[in-house]
C-alpha positions as CSV (number, residue, x, y, z in Angstrom):
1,X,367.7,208.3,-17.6
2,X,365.2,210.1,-15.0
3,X,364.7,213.4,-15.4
4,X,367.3,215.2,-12.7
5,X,365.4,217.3,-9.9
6,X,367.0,219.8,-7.7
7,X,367.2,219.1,-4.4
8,X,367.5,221.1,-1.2
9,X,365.0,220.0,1.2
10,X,364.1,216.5,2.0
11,X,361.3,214.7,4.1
12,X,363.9,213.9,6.6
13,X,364.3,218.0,7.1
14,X,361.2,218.5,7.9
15,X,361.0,215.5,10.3
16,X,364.4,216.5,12.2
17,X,362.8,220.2,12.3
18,X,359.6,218.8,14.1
19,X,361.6,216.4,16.0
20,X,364.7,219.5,17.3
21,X,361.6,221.8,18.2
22,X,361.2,221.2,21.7
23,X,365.1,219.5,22.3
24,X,367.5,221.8,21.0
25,X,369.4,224.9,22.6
26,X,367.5,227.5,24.0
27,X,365.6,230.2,22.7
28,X,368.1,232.5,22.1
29,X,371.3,230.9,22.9
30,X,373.2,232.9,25.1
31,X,376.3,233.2,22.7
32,X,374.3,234.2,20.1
33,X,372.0,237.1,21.8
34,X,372.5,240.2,20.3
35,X,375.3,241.7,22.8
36,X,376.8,244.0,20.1
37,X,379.1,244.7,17.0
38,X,381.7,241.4,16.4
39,X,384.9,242.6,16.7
40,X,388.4,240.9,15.2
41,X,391.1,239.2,17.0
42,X,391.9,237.1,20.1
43,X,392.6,233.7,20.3
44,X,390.2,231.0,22.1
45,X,391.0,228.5,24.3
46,X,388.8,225.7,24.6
47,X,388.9,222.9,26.9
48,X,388.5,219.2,25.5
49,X,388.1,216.4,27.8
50,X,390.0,213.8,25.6
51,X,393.1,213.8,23.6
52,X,391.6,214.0,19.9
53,X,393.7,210.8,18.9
54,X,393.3,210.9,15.1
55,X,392.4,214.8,14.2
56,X,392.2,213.9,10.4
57,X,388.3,214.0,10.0
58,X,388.8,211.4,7.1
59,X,389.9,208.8,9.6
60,X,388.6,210.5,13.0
61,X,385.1,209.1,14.5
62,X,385.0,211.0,18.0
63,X,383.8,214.1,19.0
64,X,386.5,215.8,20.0
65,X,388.6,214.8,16.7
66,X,385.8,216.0,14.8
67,X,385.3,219.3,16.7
68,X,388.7,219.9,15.4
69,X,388.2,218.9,12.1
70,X,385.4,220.6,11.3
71,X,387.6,224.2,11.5
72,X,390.0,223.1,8.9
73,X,387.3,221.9,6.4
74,X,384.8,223.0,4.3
75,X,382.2,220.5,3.2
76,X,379.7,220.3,-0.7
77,X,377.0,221.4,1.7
78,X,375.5,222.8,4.6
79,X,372.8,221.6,7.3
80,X,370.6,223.6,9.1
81,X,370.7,222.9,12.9
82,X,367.2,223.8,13.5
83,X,365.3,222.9,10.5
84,X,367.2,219.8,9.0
85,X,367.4,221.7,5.6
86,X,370.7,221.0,3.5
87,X,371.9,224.4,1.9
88,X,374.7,225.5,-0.4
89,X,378.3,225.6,1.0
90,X,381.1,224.8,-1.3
91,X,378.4,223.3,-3.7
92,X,375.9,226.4,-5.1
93,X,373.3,223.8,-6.1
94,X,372.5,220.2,-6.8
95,X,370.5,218.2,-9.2
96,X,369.6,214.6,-7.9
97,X,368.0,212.3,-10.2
98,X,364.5,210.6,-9.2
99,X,366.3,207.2,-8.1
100,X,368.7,209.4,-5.8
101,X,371.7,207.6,-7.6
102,X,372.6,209.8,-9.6
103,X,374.0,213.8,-8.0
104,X,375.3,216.6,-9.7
105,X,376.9,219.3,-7.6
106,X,378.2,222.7,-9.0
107,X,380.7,224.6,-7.1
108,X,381.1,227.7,-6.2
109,X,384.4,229.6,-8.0
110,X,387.5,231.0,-5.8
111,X,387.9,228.5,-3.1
112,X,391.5,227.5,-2.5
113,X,393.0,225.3,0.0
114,X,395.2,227.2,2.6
115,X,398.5,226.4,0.7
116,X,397.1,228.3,-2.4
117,X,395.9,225.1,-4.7
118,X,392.4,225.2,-6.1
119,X,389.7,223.6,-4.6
120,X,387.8,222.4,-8.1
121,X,385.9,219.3,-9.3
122,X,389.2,217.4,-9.4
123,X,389.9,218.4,-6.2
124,X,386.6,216.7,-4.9
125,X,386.6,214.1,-7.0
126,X,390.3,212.7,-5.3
127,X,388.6,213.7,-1.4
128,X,386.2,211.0,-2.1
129,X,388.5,208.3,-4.0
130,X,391.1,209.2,-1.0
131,X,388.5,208.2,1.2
132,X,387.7,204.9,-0.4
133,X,391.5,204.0,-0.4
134,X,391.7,204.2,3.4
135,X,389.5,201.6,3.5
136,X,388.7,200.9,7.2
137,X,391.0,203.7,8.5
138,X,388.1,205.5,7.4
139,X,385.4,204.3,9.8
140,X,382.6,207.2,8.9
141,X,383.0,208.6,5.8
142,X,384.0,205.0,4.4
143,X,380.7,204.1,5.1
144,X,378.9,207.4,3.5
145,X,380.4,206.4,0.1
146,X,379.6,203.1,0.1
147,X,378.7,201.5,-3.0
148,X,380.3,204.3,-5.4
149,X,380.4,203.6,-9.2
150,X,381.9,206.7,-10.6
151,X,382.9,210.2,-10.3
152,X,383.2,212.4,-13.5
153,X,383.8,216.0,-13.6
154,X,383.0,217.5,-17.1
155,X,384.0,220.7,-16.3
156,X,386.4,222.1,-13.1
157,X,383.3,223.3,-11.7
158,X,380.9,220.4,-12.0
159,X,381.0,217.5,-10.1
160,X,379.0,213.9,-11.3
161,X,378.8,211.6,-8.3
162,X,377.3,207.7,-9.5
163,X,376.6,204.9,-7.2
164,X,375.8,201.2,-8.0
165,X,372.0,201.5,-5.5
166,X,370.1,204.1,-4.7
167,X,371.6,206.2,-2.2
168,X,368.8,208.4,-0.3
169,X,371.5,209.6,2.8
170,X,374.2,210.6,0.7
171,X,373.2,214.4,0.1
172,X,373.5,215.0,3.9
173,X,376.7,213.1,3.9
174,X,378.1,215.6,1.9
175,X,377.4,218.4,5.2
176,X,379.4,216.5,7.6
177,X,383.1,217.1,8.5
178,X,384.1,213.5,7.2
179,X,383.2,214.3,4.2
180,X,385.2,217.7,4.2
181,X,387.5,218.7,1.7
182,X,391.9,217.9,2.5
183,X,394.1,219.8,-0.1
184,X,395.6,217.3,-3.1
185,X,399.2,217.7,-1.2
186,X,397.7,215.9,2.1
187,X,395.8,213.3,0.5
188,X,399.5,212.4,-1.0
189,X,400.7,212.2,2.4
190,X,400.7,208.9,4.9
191,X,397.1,208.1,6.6
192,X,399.5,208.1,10.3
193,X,401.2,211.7,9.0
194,X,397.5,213.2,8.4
195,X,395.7,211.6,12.1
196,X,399.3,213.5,13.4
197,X,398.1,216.9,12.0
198,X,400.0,216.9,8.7
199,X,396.5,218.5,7.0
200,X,395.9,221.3,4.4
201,X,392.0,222.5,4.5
202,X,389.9,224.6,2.4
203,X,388.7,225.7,6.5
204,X,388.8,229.3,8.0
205,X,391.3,228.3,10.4
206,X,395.1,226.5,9.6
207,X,396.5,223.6,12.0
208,X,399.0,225.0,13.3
209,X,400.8,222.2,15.6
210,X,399.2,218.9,17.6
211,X,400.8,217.5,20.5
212,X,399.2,214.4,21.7
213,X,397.1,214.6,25.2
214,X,398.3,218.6,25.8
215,X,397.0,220.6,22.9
216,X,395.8,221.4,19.5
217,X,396.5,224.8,17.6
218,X,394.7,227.0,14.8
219,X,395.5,230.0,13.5
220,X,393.3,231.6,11.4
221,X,393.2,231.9,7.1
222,X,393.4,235.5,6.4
223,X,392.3,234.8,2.6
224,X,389.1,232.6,3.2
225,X,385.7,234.0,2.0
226,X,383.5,231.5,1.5
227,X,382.0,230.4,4.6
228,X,378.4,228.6,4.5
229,X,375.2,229.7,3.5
230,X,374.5,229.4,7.2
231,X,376.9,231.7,8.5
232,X,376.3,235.3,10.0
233,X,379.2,237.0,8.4
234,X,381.3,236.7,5.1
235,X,385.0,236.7,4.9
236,X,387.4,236.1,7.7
237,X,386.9,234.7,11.1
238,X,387.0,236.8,13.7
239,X,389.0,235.1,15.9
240,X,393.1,235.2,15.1
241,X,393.6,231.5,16.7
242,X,392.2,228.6,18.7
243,X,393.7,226.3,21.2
244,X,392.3,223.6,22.2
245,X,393.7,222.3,25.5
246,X,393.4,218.6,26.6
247,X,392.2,218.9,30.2
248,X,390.3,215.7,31.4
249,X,389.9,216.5,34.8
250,X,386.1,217.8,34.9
251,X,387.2,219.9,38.1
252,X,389.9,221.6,36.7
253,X,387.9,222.4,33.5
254,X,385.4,224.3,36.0
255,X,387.9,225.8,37.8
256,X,389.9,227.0,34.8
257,X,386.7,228.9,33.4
258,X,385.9,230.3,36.4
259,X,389.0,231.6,37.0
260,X,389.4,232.6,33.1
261,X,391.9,230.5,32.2
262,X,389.9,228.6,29.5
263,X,386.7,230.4,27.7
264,X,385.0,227.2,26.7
265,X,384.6,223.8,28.3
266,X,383.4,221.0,25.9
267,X,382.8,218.5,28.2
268,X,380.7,220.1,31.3
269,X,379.5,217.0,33.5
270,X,376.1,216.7,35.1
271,X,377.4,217.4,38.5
272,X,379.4,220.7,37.5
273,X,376.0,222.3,36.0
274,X,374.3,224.0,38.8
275,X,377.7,225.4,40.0
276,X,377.9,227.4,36.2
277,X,374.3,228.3,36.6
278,X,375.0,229.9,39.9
279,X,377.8,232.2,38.8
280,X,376.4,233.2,35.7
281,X,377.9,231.0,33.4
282,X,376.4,230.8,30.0
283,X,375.6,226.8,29.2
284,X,375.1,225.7,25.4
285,X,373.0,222.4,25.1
286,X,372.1,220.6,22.1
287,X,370.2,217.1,21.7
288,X,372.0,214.8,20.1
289,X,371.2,213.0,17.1
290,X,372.3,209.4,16.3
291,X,373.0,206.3,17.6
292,X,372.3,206.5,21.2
293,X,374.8,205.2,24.3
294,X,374.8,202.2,24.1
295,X,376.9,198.7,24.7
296,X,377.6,196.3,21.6
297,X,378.5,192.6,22.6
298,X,380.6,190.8,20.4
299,X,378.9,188.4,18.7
300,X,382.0,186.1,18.2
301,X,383.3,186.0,22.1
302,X,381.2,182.6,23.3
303,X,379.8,184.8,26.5
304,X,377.5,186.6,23.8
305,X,376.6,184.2,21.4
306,X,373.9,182.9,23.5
307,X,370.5,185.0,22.3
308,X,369.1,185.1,25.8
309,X,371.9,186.5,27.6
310,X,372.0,189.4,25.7
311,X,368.4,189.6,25.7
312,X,368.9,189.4,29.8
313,X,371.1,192.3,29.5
314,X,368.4,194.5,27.6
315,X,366.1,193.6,30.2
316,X,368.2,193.8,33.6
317,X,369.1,197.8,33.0
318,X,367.2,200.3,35.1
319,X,367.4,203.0,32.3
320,X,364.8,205.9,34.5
321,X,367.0,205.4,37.2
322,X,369.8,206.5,35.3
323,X,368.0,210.1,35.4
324,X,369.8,210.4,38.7
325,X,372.9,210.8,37.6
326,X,373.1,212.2,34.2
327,X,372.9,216.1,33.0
328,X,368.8,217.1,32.9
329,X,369.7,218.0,29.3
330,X,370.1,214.2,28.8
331,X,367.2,211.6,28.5
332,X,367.0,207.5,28.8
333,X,366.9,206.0,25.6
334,X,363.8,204.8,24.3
335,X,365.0,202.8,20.7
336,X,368.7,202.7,19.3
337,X,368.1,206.0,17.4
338,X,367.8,209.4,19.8
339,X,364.8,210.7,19.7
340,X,366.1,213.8,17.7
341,X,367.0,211.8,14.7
342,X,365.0,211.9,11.6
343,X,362.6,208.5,11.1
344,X,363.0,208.3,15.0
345,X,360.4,205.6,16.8
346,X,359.9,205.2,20.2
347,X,360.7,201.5,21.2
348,X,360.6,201.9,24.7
349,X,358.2,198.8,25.3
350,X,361.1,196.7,23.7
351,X,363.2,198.5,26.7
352,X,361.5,198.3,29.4
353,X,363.3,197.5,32.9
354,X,362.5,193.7,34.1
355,X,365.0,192.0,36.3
356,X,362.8,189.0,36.7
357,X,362.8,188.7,33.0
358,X,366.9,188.9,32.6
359,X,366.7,186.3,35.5
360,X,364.6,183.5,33.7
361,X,366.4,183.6,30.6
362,X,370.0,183.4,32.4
363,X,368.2,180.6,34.4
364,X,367.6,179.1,30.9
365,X,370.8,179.9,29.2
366,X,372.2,177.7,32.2
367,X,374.4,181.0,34.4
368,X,373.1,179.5,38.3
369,X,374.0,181.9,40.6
370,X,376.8,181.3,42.4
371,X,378.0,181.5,46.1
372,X,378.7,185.4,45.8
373,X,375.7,185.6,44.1
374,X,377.7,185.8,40.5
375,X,376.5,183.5,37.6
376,X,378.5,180.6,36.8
377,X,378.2,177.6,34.1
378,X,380.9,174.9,33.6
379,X,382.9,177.0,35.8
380,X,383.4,180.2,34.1
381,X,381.8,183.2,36.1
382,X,379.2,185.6,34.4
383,X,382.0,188.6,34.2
384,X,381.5,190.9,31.5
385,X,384.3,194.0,30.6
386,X,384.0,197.1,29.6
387,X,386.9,199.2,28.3
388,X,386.1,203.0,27.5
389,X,387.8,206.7,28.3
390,X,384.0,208.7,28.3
391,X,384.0,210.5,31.7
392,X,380.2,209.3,32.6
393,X,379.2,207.3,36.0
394,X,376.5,205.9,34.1
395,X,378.5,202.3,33.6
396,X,378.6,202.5,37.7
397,X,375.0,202.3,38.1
398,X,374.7,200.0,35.5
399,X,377.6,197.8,36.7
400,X,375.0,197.8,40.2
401,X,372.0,197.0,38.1
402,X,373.3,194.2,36.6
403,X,375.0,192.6,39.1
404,X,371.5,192.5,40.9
405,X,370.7,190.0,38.2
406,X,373.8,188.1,38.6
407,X,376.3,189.4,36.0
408,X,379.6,191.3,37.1
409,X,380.7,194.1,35.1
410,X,384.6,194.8,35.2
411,X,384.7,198.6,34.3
412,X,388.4,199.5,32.9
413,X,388.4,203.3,32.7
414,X,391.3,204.5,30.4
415,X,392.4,206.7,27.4
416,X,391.1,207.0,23.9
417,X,394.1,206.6,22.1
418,X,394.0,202.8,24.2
419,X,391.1,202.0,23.8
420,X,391.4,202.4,19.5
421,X,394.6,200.2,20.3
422,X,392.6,197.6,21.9
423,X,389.8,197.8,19.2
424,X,392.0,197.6,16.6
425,X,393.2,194.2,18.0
426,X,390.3,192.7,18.4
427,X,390.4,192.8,22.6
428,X,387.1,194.7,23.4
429,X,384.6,192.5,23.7
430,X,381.8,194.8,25.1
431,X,382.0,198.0,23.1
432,X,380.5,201.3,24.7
433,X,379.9,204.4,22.5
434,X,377.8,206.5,20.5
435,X,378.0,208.1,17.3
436,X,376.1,211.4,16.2
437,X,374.3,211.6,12.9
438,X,371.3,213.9,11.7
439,X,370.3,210.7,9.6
440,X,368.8,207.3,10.5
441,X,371.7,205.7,8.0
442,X,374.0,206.1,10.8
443,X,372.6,202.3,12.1
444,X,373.7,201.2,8.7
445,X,377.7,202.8,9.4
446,X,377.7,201.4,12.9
447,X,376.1,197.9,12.5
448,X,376.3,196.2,8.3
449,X,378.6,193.4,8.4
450,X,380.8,196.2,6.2
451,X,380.8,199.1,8.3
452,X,382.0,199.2,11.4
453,X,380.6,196.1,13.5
454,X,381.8,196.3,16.8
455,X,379.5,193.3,17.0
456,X,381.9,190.9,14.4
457,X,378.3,189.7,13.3
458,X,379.0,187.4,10.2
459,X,377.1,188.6,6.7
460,X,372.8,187.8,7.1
461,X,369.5,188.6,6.2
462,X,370.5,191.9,8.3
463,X,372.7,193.5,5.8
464,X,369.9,194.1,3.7
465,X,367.4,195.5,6.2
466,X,370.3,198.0,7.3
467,X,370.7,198.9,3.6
468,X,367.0,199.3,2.7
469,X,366.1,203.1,4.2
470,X,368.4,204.8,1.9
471,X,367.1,202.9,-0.8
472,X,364.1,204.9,-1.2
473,X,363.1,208.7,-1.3
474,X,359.5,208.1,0.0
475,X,359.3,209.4,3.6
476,X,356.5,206.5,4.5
477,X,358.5,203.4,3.1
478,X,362.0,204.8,4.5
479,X,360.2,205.1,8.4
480,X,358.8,201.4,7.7
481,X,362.6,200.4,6.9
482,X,364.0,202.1,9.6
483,X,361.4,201.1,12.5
484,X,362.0,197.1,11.5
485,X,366.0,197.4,11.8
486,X,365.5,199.1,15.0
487,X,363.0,197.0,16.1
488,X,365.6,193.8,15.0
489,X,368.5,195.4,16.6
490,X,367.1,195.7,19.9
491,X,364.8,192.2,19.9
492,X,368.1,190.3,19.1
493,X,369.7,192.2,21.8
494,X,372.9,193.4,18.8
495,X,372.5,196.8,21.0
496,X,371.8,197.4,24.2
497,X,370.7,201.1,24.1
498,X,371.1,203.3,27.2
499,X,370.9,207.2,27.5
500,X,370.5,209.6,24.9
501,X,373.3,212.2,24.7
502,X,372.9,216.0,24.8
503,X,376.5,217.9,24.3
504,X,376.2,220.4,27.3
505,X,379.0,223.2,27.0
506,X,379.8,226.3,28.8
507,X,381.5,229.7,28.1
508,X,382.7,232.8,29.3
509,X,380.7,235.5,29.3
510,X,383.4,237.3,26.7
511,X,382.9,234.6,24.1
512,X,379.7,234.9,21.8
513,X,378.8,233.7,18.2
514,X,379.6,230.3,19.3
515,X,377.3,227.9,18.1
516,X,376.2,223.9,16.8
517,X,376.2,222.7,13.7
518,X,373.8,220.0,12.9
519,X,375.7,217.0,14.2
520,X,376.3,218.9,17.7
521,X,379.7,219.7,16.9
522,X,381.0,223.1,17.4
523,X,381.7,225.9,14.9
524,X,384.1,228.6,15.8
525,X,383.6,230.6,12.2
526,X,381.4,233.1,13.3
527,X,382.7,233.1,17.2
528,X,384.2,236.1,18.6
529,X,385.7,237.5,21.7
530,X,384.5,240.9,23.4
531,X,387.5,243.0,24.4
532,X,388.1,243.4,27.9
């Protein structure tokens, strides 16, 4: 067997720390200056601009799920937001053998879940076999145990983690909120109980009660001590509660902080940014890493099977003139990976705008233009639909740009929890999303014929390029890897990348010690409100 090493810093740190130094918040954060002593108590409300759906962050894959989620659980391990670096959380150290198959994690002692059970090896070891068994109900953290041969636990503090390949992403895996730690009691329960709020975490904060598009409530764990490496106290949090409030209104959200009604709005839109400036209102920005905005055709609905018309569409977007409308925090994208993700390339020349272009190959593909200027063949029109619930006029300008080249684009603006229902039957057949990851495996969740491919492409020579970078440990080989499935996802127009998201939020001027963790979600442990 290969002698184990211990681990806490990879390449891929120090290439997200190079890539977050001139993209990340500012220089100090305002909720983080130094504005005085914390003090204890209060309860925060906190504006979301989506119903959280699913908040079980097992099963949950968007952003406002998982900034819910990641209050009630704990993860193995840390990761730095600035530098990359994965530290010790529940896990004091690691050892990872030289093939990275092979990781031993030993945990810390005195963690309980908050109805009093221990959180020990066992308890990890049924977190991860839970997730397993929720097969694709689990639509991240599925994906981050992929390929798992065993899990032993010699002692109640030593955890033995085995998988069938090489597994190079899995140690940052082990930071994120999907991989966070449920009490045995909840991972008894049923999947739809859990996504309701039936959950028991090892978390500073409790979950109190969730009522679908109204709000979500913590309280906070009186017992916990045993918050992060990263955090800037021990014990407690400071706060006595949280709610989050389902508002998705973006006018209302302004209005409501201004007026004090709400100290935090997740979901600040480009327009509403100058107004917070103005009156003093503190904005938190973070780039984030990932899988960029993008739309995924599906490869199975005829309309997309034809390689040049979704080359056309790469080629018929405008993505500069998008600057126009989005946040200044947020950039066009430039490959499928943002540009603050580790083994990042810029692939802009694959990207760059050329309606002419998108015009020969529809030409080609046989889509004439028709008498309202609309592509037809055989008599079907050239009419494309997107269902999403993002609040983002982005899909406007692009439903402009492509209609310029002869393609109509039906927008269908609705809710999250309809949207799941439609993708869960099989109805979407141009996907738009993102999906934020400090780690270029996140192409391999979003697009191997086994994760979660939106795209319904059948099993190919592509599997194996997606599974390749976390094959190895060397930084050279793993950017090689990455560049060429980037490079094949975007030349066989399988994504059709757009902008790159920064989360922009703002605050009251009461709230400070609010901060992002390294997937630009929030974290409320070390938030605190200044007395009136």
């Amino acid at each position: 067997m290969s002698k184990p090493v211990q681990t806490l810093f990879k390449p891929a740190a120090l290439a997200l720390a190079l890539l977050l130094a001139g993209c990340g918040e500012s220089s100090p954060p305002a909720s983080q200056a130094a504005v005085g002593t914390p003090v204890s108590g209060g309860v925060l409300k906190v504006a979301l601009d989506g119903d959280p759906n699913c908040v079980d962050p097992h099963q949950a894959g968007n952003n406002t799920a998982l900034n819910v989620g990641r209050q009630l659980v704990d993860s193995l391990t840390d990761q730095d937001p600035q530098t990359g670096e994965i530290v010790p959380w529940l896990a004091s150290r690691w050892e990872i053998d030289a093939e990275s198959r092979r990781f031993t994690f030993y945990l810390r002692d005195g963690v309980s879940f908050s109805d009093g059970s221990p959180l020990d090896a066992q308890a990890v070891k049924a977190n991860f076999e839970k997730i397993i068994a929720l097969g694709a109900r689990s639509i991240l953290a599925g994906t981050y145990l992929a390929g798992l041969q065993r899990i032993d636990t010699p002692d109640s503090r030593t955890l033995v983690i085995e998988f069938k390949q090489p597994n190079a992403q899995f140690l940052q895996a082990t930071s994120t909120m999907s991989l966070g730690l449920l009490a045995p009691a909840t991972l008894a329960s049923d999947p739809a109980e859990r996504c309701q709020g039936k959950l028991i975490g090892s978390g500073p904060f409790k979950l109190d009660s969730f009522v679908h598009n109204q709000k979500v409530s913590l309280s906070r764990r009186d017992d916990y001590n045993w918050g992060s490496s990263l955090a800037a106290h021990t014990g407690k949090a400071w706060l006595d509660g949280i709610e989050f409030i389902i508002v998705p209104e973006s006018g209302v959200r302004l209005g409501s902080l201004l007026s004090g009604q709400i100290d935090v709005d997740t979901g600040v839109v480009a327009q509403n940014e100058k107004t917070l400036e103005a009156q003093g209102i503190p904005l938190l920005t973070r780039a984030n890493p990932g899988v960029v905005y993008n739309l995924t055709p599906d490869l199975s609905n005829p309309l997309y099977r034809d390689l040049r018309v979704r080359q056309a569409l790469v080629k018929a977007i405008d993505r500069e003139q998008l600057r126009s409308i989005i946040s200044r925090y947020q950039r066009p994208a430039t490959s499928v990976l943002a540009s603050s993700t580790p083994f990042y390339t810029d692939f802009s020349a694959l990207l760059t705008y050329d309606p002419d272009g998108a015009k020969r190959l529809l030409d080609e593909a046989g889509w004439l233009p028709g008498v309202d200027g609309i592509r037809q063949k055989d008599g079907q029109r050239l009419s494309l639909k997107v269902d999403y619930w993002q609040n983002t006029p982005i899909l406007e300008l692009i439903q402009q740009q492509l209609k310029s080249v002869g393609v109509e684009l039906r927008l269908n603006r609705t809710t999250i929890s309809q949207v799941t229902a439609l993708m869960n039957s099989g109805d979407i057949s141009l996907h738009f999303y993102n999906l934020t990851r400090a780690d270029p495996d996140v192409l391999r969740t979003l697009f191997h014929v086994n994760g979660r491919n939106y795209g319904k492409r059948q099993p190919g020579e592509l599997d194996k390029q997606l599974e390749a970078p976390a094959a190895t440990l060397d930084p050279a080989l793993r950017q090689q890897r990455v560049d060429a499935v980037s490079r094949e996802l975007i030349e066989q127009g399988q994504v059709i990348p757009l902008i790159e998201l920064a989360t922009v939020i703002a605050h009251g001027k009461r709230v400070h010690g609010l901060h992002y963790e390294a997937s630009s979600r929030l974290q409320f442990f070390d938030t605190w409100l200044q007395k009136p």
